[in-house]
C-alpha positions as CSV (number, residue, x, y, z in Angstrom):
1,X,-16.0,-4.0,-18.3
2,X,-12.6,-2.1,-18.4
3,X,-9.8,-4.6,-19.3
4,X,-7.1,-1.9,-20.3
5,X,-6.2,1.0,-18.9
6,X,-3.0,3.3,-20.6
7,X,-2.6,6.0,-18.6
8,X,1.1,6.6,-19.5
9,X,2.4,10.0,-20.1
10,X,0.0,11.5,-17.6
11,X,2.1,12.4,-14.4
12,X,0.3,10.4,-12.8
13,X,2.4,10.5,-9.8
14,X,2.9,8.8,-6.1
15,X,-0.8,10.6,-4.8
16,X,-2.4,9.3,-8.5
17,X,-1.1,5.9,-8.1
18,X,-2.2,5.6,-4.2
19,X,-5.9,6.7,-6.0
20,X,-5.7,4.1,-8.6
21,X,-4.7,1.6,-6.3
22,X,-7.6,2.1,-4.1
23,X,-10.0,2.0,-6.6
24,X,-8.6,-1.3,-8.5
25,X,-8.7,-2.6,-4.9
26,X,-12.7,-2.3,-5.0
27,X,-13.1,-3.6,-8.0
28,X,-10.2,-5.5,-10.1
29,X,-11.3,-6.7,-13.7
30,X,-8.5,-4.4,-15.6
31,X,-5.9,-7.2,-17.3
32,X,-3.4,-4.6,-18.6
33,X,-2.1,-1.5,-16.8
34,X,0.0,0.6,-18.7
35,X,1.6,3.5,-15.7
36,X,4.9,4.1,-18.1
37,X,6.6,7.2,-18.0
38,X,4.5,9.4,-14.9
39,X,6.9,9.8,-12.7
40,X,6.0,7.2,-10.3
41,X,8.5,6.8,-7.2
42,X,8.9,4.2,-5.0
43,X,6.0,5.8,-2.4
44,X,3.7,5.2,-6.0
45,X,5.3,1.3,-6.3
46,X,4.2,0.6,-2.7
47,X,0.9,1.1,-2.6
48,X,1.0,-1.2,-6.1
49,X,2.8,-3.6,-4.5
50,X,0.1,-4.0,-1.8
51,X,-2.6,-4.2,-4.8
52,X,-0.8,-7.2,-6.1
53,X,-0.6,-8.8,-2.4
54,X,-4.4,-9.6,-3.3
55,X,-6.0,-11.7,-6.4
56,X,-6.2,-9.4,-8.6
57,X,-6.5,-10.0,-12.5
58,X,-4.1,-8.0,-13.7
59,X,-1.9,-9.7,-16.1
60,X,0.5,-6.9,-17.3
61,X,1.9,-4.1,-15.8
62,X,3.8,-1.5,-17.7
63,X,6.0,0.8,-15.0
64,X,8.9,2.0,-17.5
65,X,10.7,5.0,-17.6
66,X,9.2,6.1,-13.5
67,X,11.6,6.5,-10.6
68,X,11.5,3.7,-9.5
69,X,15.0,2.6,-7.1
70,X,15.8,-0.3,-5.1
71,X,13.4,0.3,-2.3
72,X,10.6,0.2,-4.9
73,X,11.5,-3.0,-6.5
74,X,12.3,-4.4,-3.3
75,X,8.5,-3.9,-2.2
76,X,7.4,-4.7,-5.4
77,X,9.1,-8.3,-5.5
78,X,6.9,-8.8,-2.2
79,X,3.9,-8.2,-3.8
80,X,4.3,-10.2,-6.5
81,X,5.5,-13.1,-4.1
82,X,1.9,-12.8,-3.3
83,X,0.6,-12.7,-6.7
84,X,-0.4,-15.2,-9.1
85,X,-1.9,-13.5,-12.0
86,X,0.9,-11.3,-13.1
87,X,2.4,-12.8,-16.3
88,X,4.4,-9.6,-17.8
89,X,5.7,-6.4,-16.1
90,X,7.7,-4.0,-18.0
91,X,10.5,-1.7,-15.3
92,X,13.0,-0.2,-18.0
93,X,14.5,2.5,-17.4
94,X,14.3,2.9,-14.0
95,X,16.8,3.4,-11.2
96,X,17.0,-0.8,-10.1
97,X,20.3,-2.3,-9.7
98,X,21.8,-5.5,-10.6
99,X,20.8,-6.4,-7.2
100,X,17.6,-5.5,-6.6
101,X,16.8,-6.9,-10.2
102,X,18.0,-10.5,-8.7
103,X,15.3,-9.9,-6.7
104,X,12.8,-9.7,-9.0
105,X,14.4,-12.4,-11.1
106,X,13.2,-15.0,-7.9
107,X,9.7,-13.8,-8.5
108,X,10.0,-14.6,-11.9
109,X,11.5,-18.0,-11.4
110,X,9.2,-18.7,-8.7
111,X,6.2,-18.1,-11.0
């Protein structure tokens, strides 16, 4: 069984991600996700924000260096509303402000 997947420096991309994201849909065992630096937009972020609507078992998610703004952390706090498993996520250098980070920082809290 796949538990890690490191897929960083790929350009995986929005269409890559929404492919990914189906497919952990059918069958989520991976713990640790590693999307960093693949140019990931907030189109990619929203189809992994509706992956982490469901129990899944992914622990850690690693979405630095992506282009990833406001909108995409936006849907991703919703998600992870949702979500239960998620212990660590990893968003650095990305294009989130303060305020869309205080977002994110309720999802943490809550958890």
């Amino acid at each position: 069984t796949l538990i890690k997947l490191d897929l960083s420096s790929n350009e995986v991309g929005n269409e890559g991600v929404q492919l990914l994201a189906n497919g952990l849909n059918k069958n989520m065992r991976l713990k640790d996700l590693d999307l960093g630096i693949n140019n990931i937009g907030d189109e990619g972020v929203e189809y992994l924000a509706n992956l982490l609507k469901n129990e899944t078992g992914l622990e850690k998610l690693d979405l630095r260096s992506n282009q990833i703004t406001d909108r995409g952390a936006e849907c991703l706090a919703t998600g992870l509303s949702q979500n239960r498993t998620l212990k660590r996520i990893s968003l650095w250098q990305n294009e989130i402000t303060a305020n869309a980070r205080r977002k994110l920082f309720g999802w943490i809290i809550w958890c």
